[in-house]
Biopython code that builds the backbone (N, CA, C, O; Angstrom):
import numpy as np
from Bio.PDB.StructureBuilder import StructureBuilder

atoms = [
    (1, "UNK", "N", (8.126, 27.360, 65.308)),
    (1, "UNK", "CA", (7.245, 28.460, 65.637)),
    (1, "UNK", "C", (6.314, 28.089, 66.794)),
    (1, "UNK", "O", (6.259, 28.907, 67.712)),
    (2, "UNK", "N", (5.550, 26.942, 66.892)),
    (2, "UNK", "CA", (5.078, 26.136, 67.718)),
    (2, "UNK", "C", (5.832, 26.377, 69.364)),
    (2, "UNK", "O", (5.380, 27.009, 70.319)),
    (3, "UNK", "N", (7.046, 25.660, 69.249)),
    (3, "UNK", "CA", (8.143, 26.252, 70.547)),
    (3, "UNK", "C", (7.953, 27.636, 71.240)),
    (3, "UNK", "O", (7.968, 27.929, 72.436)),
    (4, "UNK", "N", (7.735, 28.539, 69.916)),
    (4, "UNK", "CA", (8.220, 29.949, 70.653)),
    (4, "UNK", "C", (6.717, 30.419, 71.025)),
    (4, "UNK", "O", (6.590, 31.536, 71.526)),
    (5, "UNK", "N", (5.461, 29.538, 70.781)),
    (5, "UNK", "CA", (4.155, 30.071, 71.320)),
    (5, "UNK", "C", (4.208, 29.692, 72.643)),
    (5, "UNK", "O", (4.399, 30.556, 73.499)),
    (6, "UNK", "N", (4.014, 28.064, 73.065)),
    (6, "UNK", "CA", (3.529, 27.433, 73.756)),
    (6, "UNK", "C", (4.894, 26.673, 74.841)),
    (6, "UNK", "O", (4.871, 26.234, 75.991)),
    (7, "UNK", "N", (5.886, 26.786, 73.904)),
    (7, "UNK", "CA", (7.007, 26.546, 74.798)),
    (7, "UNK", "C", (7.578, 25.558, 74.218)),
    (7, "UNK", "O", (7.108, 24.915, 73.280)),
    (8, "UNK", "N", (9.251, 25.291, 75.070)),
    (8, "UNK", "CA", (9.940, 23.800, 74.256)),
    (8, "UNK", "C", (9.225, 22.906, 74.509)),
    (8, "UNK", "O", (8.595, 22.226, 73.699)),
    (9, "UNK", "N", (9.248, 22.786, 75.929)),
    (9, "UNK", "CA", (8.894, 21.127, 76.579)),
    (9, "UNK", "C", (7.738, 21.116, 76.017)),
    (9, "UNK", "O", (7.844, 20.560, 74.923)),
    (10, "UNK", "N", (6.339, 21.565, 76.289)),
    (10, "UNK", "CA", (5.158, 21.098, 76.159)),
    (10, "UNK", "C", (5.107, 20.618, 74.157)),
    (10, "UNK", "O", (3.988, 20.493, 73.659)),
    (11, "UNK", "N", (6.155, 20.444, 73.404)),
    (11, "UNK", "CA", (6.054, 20.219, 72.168)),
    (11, "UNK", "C", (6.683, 18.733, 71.899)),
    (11, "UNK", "O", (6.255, 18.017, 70.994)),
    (12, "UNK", "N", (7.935, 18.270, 72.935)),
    (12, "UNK", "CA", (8.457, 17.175, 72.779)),
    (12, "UNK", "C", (7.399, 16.452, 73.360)),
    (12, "UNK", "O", (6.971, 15.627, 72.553)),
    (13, "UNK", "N", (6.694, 16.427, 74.642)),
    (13, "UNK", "CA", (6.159, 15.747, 75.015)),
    (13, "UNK", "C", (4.640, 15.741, 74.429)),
    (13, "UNK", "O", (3.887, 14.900, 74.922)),
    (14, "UNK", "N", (4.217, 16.441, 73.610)),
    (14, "UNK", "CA", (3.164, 16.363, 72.552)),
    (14, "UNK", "C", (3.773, 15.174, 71.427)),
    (14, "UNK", "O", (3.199, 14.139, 71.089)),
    (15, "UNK", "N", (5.001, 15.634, 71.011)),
    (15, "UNK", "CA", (5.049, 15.237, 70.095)),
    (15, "UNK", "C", (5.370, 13.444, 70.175)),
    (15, "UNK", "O", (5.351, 12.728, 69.174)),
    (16, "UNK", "N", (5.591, 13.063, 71.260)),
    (16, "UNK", "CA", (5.378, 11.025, 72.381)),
    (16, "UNK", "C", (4.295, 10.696, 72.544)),
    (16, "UNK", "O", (4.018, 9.497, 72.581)),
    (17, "UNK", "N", (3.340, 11.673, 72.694)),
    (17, "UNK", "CA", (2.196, 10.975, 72.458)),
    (17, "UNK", "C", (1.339, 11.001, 71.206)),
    (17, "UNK", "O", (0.358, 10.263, 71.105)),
    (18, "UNK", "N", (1.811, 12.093, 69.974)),
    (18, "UNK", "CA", (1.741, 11.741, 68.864)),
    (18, "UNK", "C", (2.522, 10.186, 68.077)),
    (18, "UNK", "O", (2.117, 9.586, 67.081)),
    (19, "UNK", "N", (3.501, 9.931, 68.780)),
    (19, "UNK", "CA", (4.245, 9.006, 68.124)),
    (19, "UNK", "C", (3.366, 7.833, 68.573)),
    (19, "UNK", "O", (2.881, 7.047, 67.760)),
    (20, "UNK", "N", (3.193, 7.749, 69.798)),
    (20, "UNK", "CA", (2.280, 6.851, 70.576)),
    (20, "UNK", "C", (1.354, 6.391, 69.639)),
    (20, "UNK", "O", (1.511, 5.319, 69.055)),
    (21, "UNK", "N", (0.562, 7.002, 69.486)),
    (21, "UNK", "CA", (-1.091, 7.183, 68.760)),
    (21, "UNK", "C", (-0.696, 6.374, 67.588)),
    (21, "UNK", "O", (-1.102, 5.230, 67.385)),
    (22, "UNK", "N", (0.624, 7.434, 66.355)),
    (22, "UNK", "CA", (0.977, 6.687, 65.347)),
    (22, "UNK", "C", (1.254, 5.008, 65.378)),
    (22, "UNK", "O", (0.847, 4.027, 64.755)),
    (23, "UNK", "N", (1.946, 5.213, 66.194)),
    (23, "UNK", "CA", (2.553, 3.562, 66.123)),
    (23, "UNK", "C", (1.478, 2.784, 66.645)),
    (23, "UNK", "O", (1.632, 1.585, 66.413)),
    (24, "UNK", "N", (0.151, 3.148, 67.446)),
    (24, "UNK", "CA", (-0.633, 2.108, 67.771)),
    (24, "UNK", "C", (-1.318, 2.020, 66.345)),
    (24, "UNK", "O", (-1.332, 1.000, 65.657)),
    (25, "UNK", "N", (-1.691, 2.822, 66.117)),
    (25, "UNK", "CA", (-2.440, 2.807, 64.457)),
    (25, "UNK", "C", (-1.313, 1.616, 63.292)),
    (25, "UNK", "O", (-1.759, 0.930, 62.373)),
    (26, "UNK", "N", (-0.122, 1.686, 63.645)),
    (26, "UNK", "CA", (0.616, 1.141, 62.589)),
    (26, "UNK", "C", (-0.428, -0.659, 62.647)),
    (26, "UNK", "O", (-1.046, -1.392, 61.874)),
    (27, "UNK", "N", (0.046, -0.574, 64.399)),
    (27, "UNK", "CA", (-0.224, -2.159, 64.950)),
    (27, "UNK", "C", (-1.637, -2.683, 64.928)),
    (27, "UNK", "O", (-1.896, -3.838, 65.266)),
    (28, "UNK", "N", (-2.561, -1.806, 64.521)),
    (28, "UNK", "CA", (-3.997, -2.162, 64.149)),
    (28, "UNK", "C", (-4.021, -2.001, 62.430)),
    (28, "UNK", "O", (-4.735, -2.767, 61.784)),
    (29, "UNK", "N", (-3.403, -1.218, 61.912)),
    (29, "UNK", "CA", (-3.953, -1.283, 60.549)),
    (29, "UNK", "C", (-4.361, -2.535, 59.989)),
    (29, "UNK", "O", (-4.062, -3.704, 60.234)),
    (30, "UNK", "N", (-5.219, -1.906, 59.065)),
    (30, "UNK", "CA", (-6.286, -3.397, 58.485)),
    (30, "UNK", "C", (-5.945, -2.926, 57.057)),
    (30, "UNK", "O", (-6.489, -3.891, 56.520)),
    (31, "UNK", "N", (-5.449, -2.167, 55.950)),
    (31, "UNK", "CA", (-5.360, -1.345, 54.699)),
    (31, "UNK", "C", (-4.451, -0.319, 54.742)),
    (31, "UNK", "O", (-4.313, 0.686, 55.439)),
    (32, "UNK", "N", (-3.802, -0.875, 53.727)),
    (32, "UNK", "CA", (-2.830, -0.089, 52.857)),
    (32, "UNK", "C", (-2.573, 1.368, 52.822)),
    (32, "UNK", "O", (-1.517, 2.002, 52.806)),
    (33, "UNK", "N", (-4.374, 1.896, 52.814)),
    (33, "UNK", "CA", (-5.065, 3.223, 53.019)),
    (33, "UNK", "C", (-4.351, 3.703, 54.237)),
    (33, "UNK", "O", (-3.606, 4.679, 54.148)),
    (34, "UNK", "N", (-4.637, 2.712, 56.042)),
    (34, "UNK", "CA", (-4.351, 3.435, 57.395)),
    (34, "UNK", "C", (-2.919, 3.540, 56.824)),
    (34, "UNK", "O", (-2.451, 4.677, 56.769)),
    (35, "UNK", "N", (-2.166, 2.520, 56.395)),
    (35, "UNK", "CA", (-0.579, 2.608, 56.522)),
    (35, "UNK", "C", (-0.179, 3.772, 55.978)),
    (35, "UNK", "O", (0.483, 4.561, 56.652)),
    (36, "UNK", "N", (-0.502, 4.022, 54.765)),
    (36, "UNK", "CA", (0.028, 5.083, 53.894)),
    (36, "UNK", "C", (-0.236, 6.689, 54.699)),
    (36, "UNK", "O", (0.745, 7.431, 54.767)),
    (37, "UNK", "N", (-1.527, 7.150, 55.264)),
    (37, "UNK", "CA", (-1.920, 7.785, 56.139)),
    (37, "UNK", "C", (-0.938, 7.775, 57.361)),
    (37, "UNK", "O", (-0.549, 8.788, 57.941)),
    (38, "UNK", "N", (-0.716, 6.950, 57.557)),
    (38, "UNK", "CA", (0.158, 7.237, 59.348)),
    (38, "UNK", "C", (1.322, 7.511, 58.672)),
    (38, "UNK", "O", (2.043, 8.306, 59.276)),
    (39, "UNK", "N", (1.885, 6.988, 57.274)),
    (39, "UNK", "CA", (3.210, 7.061, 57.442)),
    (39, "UNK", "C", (3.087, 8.791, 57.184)),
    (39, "UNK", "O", (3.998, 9.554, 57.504)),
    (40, "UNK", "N", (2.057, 9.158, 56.678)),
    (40, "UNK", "CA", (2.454, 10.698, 56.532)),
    (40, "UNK", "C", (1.947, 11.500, 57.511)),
    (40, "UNK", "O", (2.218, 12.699, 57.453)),
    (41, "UNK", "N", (1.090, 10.979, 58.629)),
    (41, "UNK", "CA", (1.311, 11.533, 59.996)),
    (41, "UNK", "C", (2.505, 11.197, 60.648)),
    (41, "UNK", "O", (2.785, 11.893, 61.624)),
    (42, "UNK", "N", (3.238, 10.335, 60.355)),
    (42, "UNK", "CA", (4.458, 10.292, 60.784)),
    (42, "UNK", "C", (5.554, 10.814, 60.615)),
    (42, "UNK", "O", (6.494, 10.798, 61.410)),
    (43, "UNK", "N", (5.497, 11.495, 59.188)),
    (43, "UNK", "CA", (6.553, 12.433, 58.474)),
    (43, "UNK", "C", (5.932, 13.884, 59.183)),
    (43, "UNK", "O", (6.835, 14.695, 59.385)),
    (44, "UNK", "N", (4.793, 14.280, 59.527)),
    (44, "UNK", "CA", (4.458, 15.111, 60.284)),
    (44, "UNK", "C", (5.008, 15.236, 61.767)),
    (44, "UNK", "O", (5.593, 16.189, 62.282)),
    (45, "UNK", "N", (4.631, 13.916, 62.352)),
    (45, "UNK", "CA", (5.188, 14.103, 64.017)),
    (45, "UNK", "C", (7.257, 14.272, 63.289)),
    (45, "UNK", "O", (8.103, 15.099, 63.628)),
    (46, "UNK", "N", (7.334, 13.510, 62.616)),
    (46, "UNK", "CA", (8.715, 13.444, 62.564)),
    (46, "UNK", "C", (8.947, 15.239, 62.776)),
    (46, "UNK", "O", (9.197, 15.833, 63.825)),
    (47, "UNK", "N", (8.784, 15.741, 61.549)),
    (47, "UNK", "CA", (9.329, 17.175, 61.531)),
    (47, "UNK", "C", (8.570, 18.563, 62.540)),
    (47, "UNK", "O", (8.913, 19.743, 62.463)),
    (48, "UNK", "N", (7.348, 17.925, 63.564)),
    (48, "UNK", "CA", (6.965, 18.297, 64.287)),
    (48, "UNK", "C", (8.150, 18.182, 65.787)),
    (48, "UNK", "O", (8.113, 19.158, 66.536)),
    (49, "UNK", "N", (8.957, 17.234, 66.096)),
    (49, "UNK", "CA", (9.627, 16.582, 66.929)),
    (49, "UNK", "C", (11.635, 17.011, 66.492)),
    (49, "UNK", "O", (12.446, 17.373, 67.345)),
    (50, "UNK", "N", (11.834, 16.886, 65.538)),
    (50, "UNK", "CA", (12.759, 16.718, 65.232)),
    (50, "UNK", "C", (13.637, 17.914, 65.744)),
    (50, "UNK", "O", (14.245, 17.765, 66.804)),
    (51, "UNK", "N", (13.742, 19.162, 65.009)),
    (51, "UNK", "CA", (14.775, 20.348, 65.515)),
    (51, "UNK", "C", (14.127, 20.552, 66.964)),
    (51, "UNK", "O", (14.923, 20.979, 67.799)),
    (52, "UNK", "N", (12.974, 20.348, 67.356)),
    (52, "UNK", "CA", (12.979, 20.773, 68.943)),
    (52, "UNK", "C", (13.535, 20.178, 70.083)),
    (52, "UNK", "O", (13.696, 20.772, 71.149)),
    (53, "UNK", "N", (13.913, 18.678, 69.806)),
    (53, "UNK", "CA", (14.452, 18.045, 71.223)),
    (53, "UNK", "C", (15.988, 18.302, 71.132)),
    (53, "UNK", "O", (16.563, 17.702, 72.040)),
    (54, "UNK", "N", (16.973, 19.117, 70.194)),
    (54, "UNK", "CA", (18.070, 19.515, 69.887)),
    (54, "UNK", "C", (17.782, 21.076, 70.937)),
    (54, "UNK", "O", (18.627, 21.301, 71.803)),
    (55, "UNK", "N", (16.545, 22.100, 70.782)),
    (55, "UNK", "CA", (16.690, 23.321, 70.536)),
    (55, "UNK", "C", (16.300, 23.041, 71.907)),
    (55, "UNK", "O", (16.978, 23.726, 72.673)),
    (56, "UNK", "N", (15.206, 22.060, 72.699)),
    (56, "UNK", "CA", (15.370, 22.246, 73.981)),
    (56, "UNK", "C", (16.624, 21.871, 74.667)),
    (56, "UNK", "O", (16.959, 22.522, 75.656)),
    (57, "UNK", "N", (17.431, 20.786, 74.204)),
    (57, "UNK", "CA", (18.364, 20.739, 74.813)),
    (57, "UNK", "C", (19.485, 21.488, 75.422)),
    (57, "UNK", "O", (20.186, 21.378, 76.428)),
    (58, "UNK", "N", (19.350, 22.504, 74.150)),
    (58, "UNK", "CA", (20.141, 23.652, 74.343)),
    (58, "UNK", "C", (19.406, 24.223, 75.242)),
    (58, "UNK", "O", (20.071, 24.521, 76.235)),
    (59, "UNK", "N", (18.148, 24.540, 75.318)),
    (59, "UNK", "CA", (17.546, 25.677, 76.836)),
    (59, "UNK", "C", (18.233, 25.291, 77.729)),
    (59, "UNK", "O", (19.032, 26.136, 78.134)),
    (60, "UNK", "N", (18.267, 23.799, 78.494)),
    (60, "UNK", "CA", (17.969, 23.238, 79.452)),
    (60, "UNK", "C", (19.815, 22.639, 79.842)),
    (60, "UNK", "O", (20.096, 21.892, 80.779)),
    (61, "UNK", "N", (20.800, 23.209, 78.860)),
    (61, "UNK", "CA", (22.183, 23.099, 79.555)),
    (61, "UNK", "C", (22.842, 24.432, 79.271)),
    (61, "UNK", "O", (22.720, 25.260, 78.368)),
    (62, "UNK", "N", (23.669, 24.333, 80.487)),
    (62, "UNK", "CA", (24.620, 25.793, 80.340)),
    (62, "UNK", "C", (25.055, 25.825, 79.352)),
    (62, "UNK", "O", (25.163, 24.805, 78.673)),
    (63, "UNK", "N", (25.583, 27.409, 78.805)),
    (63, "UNK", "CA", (25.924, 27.285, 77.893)),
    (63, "UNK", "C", (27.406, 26.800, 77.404)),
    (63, "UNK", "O", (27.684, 26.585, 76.224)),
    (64, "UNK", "N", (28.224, 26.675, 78.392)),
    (64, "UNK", "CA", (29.474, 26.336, 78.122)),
    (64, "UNK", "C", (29.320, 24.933, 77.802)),
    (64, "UNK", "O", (30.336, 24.454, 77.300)),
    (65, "UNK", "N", (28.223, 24.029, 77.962)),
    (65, "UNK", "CA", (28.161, 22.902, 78.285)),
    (65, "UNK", "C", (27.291, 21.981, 76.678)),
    (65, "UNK", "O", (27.345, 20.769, 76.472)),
    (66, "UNK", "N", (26.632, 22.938, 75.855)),
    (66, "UNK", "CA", (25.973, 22.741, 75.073)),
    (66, "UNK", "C", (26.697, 21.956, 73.851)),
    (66, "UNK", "O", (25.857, 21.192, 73.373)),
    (67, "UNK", "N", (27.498, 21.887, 73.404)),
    (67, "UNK", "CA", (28.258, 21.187, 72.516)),
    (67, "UNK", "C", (28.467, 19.836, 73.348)),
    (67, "UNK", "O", (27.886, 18.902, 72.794)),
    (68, "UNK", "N", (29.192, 19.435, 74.626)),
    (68, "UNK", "CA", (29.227, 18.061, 74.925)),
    (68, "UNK", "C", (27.384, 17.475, 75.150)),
    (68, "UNK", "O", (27.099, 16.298, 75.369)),
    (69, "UNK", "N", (26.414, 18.530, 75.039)),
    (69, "UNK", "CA", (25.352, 17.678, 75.254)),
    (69, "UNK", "C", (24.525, 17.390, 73.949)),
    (69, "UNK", "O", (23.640, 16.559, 73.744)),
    (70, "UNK", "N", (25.041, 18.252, 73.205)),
    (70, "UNK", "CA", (24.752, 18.031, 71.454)),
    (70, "UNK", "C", (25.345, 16.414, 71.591)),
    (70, "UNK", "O", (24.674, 15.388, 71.707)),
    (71, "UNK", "N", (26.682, 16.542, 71.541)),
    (71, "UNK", "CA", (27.178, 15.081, 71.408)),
    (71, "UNK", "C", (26.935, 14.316, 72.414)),
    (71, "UNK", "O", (27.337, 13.275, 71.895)),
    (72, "UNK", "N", (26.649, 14.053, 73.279)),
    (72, "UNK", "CA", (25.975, 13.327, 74.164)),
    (72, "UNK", "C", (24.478, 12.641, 73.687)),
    (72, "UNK", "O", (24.298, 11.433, 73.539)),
    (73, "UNK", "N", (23.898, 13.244, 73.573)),
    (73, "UNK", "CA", (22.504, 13.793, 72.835)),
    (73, "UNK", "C", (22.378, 12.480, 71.642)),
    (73, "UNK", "O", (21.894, 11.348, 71.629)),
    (74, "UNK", "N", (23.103, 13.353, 70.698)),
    (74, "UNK", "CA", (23.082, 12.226, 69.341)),
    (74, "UNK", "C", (23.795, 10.697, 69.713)),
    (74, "UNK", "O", (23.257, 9.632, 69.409)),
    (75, "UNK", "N", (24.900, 10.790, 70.316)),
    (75, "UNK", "CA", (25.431, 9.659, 70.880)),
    (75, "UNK", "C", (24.648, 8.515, 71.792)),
    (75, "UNK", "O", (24.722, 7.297, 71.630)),
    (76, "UNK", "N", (23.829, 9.273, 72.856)),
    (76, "UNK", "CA", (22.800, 8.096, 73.279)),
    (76, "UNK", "C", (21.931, 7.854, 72.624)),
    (76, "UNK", "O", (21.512, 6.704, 72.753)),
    (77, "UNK", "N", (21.194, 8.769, 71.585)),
    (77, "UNK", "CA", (20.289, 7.953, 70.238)),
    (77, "UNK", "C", (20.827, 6.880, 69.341)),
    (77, "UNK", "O", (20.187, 6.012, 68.748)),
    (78, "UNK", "N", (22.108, 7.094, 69.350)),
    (78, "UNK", "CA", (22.628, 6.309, 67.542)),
    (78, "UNK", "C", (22.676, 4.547, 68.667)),
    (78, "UNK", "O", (22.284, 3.490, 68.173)),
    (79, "UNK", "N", (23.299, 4.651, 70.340)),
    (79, "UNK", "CA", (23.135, 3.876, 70.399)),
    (79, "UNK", "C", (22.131, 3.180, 70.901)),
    (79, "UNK", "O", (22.134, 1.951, 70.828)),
    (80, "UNK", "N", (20.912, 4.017, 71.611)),
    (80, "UNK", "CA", (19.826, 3.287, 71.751)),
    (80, "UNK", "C", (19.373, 2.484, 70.524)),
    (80, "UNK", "O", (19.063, 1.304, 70.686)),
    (81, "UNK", "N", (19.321, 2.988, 69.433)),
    (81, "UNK", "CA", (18.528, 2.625, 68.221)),
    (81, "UNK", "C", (18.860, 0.889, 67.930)),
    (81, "UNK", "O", (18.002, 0.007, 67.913)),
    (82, "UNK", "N", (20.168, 0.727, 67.739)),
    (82, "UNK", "CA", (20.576, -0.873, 67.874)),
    (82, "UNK", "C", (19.755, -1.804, 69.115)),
    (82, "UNK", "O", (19.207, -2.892, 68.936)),
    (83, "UNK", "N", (19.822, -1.250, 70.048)),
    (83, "UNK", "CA", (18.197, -2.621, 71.017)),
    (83, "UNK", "C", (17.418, -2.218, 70.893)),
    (83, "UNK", "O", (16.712, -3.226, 70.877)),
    (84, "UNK", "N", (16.751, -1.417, 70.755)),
    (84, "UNK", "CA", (15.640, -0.961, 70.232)),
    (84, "UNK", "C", (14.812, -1.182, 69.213)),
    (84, "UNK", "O", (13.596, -1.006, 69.138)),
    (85, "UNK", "N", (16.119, -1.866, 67.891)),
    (85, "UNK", "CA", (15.517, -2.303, 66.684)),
    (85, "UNK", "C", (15.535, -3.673, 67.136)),
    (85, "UNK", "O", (14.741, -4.425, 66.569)),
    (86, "UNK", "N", (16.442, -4.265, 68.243)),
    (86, "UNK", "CA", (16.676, -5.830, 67.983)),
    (86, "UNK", "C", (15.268, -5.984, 68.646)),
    (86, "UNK", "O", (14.396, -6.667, 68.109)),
    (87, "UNK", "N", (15.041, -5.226, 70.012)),
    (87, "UNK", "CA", (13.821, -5.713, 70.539)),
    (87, "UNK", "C", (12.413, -5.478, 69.984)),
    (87, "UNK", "O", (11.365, -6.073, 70.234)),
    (88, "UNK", "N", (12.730, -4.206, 68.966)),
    (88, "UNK", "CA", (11.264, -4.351, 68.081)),
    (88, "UNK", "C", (11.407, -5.788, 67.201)),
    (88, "UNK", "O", (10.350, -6.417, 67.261)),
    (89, "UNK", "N", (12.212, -6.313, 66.582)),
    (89, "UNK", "CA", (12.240, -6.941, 65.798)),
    (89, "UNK", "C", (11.892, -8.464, 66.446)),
    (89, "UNK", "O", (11.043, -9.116, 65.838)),
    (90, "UNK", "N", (12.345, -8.907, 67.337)),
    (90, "UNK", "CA", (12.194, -10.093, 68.695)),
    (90, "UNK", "C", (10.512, -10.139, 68.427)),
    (90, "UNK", "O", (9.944, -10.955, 67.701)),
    (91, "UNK", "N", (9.868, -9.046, 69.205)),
    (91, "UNK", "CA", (8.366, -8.734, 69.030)),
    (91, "UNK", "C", (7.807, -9.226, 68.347)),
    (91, "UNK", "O", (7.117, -10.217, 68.586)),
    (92, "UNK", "N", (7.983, -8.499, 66.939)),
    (92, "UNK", "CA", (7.375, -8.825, 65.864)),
    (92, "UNK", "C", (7.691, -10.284, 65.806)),
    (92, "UNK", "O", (6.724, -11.031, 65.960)),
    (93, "UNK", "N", (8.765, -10.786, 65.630)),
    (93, "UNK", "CA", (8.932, -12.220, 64.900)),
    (93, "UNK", "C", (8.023, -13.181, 65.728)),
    (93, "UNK", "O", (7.385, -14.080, 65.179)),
    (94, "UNK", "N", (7.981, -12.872, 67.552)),
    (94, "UNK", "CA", (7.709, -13.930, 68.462)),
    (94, "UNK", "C", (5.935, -13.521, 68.511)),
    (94, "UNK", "O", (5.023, -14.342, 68.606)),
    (95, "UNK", "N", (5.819, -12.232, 68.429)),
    (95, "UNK", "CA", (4.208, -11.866, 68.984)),
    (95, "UNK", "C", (3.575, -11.483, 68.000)),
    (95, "UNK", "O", (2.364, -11.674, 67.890)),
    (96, "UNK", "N", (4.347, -10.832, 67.059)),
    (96, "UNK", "CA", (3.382, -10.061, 65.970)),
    (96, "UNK", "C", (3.970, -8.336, 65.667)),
    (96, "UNK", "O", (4.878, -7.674, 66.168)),
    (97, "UNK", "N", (2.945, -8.055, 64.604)),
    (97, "UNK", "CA", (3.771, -6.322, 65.029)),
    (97, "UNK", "C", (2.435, -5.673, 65.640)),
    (97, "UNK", "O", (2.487, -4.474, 65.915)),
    (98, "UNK", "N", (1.083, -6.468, 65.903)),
    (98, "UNK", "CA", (0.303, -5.656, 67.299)),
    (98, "UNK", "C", (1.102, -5.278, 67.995)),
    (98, "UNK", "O", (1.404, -4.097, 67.828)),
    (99, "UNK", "N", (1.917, -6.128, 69.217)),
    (99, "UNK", "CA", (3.158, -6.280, 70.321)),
    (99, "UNK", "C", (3.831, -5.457, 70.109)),
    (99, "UNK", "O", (3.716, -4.389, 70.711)),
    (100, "UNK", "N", (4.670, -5.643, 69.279)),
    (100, "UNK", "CA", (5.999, -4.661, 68.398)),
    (100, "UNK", "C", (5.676, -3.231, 68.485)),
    (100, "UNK", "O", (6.325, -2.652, 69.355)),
    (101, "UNK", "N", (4.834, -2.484, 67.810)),
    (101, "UNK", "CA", (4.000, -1.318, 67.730)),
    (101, "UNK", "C", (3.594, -1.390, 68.943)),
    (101, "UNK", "O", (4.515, -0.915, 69.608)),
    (102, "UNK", "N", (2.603, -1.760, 69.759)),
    (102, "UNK", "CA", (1.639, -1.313, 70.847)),
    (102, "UNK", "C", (2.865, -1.190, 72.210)),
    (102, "UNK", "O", (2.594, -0.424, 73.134)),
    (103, "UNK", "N", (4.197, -1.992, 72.245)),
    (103, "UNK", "CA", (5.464, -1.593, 72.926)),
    (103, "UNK", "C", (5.929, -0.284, 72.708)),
    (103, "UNK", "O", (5.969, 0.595, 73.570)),
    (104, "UNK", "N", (6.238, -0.189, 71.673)),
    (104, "UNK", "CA", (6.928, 1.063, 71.277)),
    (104, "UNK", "C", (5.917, 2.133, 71.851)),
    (104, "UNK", "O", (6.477, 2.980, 72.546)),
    (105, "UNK", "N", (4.695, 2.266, 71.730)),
    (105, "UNK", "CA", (3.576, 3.097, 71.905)),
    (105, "UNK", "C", (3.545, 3.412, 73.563)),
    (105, "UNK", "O", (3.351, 4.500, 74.106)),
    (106, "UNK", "N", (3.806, 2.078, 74.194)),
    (106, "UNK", "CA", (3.878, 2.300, 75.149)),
    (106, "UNK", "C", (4.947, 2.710, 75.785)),
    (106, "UNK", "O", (4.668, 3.599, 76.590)),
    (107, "UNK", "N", (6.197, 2.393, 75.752)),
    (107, "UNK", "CA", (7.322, 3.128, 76.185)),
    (107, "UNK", "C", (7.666, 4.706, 75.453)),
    (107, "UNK", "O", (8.673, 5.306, 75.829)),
    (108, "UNK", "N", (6.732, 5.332, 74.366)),
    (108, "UNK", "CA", (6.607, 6.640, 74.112)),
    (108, "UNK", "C", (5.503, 7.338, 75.366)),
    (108, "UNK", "O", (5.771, 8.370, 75.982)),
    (109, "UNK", "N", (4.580, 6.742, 75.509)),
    (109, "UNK", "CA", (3.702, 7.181, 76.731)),
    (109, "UNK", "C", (4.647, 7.375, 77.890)),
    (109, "UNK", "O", (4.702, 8.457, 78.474)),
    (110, "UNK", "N", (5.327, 6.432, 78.202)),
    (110, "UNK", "CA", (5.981, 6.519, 79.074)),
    (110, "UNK", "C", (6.892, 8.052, 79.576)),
    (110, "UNK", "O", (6.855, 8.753, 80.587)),
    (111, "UNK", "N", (7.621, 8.097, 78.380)),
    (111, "UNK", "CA", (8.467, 8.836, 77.857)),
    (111, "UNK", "C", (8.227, 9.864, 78.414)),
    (111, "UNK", "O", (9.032, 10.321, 79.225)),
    (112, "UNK", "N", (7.028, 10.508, 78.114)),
    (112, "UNK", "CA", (5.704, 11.521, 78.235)),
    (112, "UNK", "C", (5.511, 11.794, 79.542)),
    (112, "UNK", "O", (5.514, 12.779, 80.281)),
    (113, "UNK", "N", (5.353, 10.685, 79.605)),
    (113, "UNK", "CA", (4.714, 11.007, 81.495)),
    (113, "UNK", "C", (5.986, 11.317, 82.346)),
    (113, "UNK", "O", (5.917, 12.094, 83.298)),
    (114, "UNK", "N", (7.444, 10.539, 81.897)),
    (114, "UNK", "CA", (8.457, 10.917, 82.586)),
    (114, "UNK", "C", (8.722, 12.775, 82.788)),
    (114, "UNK", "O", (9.142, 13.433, 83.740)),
    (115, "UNK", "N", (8.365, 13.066, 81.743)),
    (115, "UNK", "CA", (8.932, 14.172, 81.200)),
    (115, "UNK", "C", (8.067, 15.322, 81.903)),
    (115, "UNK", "O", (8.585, 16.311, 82.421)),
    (116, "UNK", "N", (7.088, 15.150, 81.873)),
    (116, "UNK", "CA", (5.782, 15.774, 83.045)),
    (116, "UNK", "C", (5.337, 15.240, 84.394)),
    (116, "UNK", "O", (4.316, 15.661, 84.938)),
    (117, "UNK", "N", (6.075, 14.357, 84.898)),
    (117, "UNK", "CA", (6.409, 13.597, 86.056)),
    (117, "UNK", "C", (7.417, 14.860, 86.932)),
    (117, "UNK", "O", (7.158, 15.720, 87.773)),
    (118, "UNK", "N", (8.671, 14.412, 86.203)),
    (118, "UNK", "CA", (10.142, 15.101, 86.824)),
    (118, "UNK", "C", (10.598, 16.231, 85.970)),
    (118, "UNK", "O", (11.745, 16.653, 85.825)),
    (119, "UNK", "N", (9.134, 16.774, 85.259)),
    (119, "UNK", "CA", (10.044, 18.359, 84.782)),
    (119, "UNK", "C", (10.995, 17.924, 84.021)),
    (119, "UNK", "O", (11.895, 18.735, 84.237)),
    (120, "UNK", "N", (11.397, 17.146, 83.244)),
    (120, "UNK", "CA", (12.302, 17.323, 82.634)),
    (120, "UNK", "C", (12.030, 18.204, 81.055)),
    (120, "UNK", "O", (12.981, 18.445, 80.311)),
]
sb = StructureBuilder()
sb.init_structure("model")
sb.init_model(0)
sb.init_chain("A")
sb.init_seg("    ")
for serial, (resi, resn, name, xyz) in enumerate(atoms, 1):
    if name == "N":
        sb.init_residue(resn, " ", resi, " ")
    sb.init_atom(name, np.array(xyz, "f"), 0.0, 1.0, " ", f" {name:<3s}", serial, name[0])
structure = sb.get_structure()
């Protein structure tokens, strides 16, 4: 519903720097209390984020074209996720999960700015 006020894009890229925020909070928590809290701001950004970067995708390809970018789509996630976990995990073991978290946080910023950078 959010989408159809304010628009697709301006919701994915809300929703990177929500993740941002979360995950820096993960990498400072001091209590059980922040953790439990983010994880359910996180089940929030989750389902805040989730059907929209599918529903923009579809805006933003022809339509004959929308099924290879569905699968495209899920296909460059399933395999980003494998370095992504190895290099969160590297982090943590070598720096900590400050590092680990405050990375991730930062390559979601990133994300963000790409996305309002080059219009995408």
């Amino acid at each position: 519903m959010l989408s159809d006020r304010i628009g697709r894009r301006p919701v994915p890229i809300s929703g990177f720097v929500i993740f941002a925020l979360i995950y820096f909070g993960f990498g400072i928590a001091k209590s059980v209390m922040w953790i439990w809290m983010l994880f359910i701001l996180y089940g929030l950004y989750y389902a805040f984020t989730e059907g929209i970067q599918k529903a923009y995708i579809a805006d933003i390809v022809p339509e004959g074209q929308r099924g290879t970018a569905m699968g495209t789509y899920n296909a460059m996630t399933g395999i980003a996720a494998l370095p992504a976990s190895i290099l969160a995990g590297f982090l943590w073991q070598t720096f900590g999960p400050v590092v680990a978290f405050s990375t991730s946080s930062a390559i979601a910023i990133f994300a963000a700015l790409f996305m309002v950078i080059f219009r995408i």
